[in-house]
C-alpha positions in Angstrom: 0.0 0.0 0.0 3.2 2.3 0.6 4.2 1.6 -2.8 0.9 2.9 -4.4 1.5 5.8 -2.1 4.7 6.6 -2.8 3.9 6.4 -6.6 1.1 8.9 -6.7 3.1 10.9 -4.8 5.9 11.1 -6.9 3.3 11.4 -10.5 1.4 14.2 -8.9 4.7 16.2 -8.4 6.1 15.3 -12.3 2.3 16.4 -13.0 2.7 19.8 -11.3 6.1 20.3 -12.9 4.6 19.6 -16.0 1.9 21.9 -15.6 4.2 24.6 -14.8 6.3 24.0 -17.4 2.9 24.1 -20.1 2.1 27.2 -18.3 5.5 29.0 -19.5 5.2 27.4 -22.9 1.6 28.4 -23.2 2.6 32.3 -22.1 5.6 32.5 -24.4 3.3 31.2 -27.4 0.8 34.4 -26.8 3.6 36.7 -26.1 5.5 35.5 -29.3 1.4 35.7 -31.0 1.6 39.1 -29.7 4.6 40.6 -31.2 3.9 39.3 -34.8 0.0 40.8 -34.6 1.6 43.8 -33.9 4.4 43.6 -36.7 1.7 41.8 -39.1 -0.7 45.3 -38.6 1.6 47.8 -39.8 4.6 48.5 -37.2 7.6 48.2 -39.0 10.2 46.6 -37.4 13.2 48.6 -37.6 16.3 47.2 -38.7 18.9 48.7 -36.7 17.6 51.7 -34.8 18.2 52.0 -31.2 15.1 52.1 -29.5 14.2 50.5 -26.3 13.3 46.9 -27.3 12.7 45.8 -23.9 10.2 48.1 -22.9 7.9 47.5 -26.0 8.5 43.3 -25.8 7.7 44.0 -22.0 4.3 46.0 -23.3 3.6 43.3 -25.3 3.8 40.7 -22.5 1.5 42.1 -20.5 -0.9 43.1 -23.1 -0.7 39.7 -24.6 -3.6 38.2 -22.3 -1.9 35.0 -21.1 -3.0 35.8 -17.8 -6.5 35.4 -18.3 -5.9 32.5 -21.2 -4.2 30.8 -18.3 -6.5 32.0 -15.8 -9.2 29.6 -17.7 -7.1 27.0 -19.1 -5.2 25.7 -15.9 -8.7 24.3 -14.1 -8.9 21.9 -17.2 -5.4 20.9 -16.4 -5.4 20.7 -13.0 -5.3 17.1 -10.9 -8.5 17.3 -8.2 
């Protein structure tokens, strides 16, 4: 009966490290979705003009929705 135990033990933690892992892949995909809506609708990416990159890929982040996509994905995911 330890055994059993012991193994749903250890394939709810590879489960939870999956799910995390899904989580960053899934927020990366929208963010990456993000950035080439915004490139695809006009903003020309500049070819080697100093602006600051960061900022706008960190705009783009955060207005990429992957919060709330992940908000209402992760209950289907999740182990109850």
């Amino acid at each position: 009966m330890e055994s059993v135990t012991n193994r749903m033990s250890h394939f709810k933690a590879e489960h939870i490290r999956l799910l995390k892992e899904a989580t960053t892949l899934l927020e990366l995909a929208l963010w990456k979705a993000k950035i080439e809506e915004k490139e695809d609708h006009g903003e020309v990416k500049p070819k080697r003009v100093k602006i600051d990159t960061q900022s706008k890929r960190n705009e783009r982040r955060i207005m990429s929705g992957a919060n709330i996509v992940i908000k209402n994905v992760l209950p289907f995911l999740e182990l109850k």
